[in-house]
C-alpha positions in Angstrom: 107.3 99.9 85.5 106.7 102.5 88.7 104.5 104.6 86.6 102.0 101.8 86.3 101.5 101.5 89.6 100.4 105.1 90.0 97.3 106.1 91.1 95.6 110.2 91.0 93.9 110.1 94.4 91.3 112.4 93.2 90.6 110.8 89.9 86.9 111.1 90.8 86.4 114.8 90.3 89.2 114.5 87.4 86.8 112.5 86.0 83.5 114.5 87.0 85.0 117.1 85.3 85.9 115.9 82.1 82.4 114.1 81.6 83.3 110.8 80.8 84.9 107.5 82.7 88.9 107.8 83.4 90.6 105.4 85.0 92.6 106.2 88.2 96.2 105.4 86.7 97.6 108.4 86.3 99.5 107.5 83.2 97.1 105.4 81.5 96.5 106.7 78.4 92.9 107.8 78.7 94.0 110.1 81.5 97.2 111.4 80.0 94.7 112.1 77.0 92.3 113.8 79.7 94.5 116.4 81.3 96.1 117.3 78.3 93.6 118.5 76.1 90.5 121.0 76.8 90.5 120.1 80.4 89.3 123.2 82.7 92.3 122.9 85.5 90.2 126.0 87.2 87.5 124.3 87.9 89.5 122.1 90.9 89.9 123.4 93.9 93.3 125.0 94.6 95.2 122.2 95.6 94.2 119.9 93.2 94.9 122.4 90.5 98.1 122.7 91.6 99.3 119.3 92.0 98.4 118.2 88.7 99.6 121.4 87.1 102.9 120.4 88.7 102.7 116.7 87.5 101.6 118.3 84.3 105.0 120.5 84.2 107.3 117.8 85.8 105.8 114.8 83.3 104.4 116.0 80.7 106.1 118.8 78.7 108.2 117.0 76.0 108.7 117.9 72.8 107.7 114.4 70.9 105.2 114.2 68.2 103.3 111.8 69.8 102.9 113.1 73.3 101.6 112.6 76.2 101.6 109.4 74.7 105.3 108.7 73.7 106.5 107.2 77.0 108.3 110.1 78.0 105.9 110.6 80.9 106.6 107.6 82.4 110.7 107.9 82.0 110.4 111.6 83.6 108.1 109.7 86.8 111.0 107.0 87.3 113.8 109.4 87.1 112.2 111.0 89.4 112.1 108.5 92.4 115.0 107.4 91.6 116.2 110.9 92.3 114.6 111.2 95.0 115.8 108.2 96.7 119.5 109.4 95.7 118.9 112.1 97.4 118.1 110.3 100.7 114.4 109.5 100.8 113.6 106.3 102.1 110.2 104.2 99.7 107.6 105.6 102.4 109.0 109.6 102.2 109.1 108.9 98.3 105.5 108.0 98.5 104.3 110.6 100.7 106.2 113.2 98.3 104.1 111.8 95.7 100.9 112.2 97.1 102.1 115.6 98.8 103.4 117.2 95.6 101.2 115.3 93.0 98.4 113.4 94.1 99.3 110.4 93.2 99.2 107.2 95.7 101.4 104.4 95.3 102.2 102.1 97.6 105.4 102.1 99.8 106.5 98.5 99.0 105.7 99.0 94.6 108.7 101.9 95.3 111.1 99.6 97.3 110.3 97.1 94.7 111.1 99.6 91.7 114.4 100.5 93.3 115.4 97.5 93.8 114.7 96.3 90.2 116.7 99.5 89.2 120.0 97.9 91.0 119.2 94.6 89.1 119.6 96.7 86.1 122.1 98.8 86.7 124.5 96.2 87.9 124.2 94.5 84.6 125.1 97.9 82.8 128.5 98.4 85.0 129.0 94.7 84.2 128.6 95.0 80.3 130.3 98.9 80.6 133.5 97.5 82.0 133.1 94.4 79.8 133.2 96.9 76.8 135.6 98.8 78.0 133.4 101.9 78.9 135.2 102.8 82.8 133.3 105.9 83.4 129.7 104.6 82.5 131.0 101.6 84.9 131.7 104.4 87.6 128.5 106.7 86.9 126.0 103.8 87.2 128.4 102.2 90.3 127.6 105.7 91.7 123.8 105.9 91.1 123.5 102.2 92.9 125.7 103.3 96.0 123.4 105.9 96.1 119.8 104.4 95.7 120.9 101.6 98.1 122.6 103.8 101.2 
């Protein structure tokens, strides 16, 4: 999955600050953990606080019981570049945004690769929604693929 491949590019002072080893993947559980509970967001400098507080408020508000740790994180961060490559960013402008707006780094060719892997998977939903009889799921996810691959 995408969110695997995701990197906080200042995962050093994350983890100066909290007083103990986190990894850099931003949604590895140790970090999730990290940023979620007692962790002093005003102690970063300006725009560190405020790309994580927006990766904190675009990935990490859910309702479950077992959050940050339910998985829901990582569904809101591919739904996300899939949205943004439906709305016309090409894999490098998708990981720029990233960095830009969260701090994260990932590489250009893990996004291509994500998206493409999203088609595989989509095409076999159209093919088992029209198999089933389901036209407008067919249509919808015929949709989302003419739009992650114009």
């Amino acid at each position: 999955m995408i969110a695997s491949r995701a990197r906080f590019r200042h995962a050093k002072k994350i983890e100066r600050l909290a007083g103990y080893r986190v990894p850099e993947f931003a949604f590895s559980p140790v970090m999730l953990e990290t940023i979620t509970t007692r962790f002093n967001f005003d102690a970063l400098d300006f725009a560190i606080r405020e790309q994580l507080l927006s990766f904190f408020n675009d990935f990490l508000r859910c309702k479950c019981r077992n959050s940050p740790l339910c998985g829901c994180p990582e569904r809101k961060f591919a739904k996300k570049v899939i949205e943004l490559r439906e709305n016309g960013l090409d894999h490098r402008q998708i990981a720029a945004y990233l960095s830009d707006e969260y701090g994260i780094e990932i590489f250009p060719a893990d996004v291509l690769s994500f998206l493409e892997e999203s088609v595989h998977v989509l095409e076999a939903i159209a093919d088992v929604a029209h198999l089933k009889g389901e036209d407008a799921l067919a249509t919808k996810t015929v949709d989302h693929i003419r739009l992650i691959e114009r």
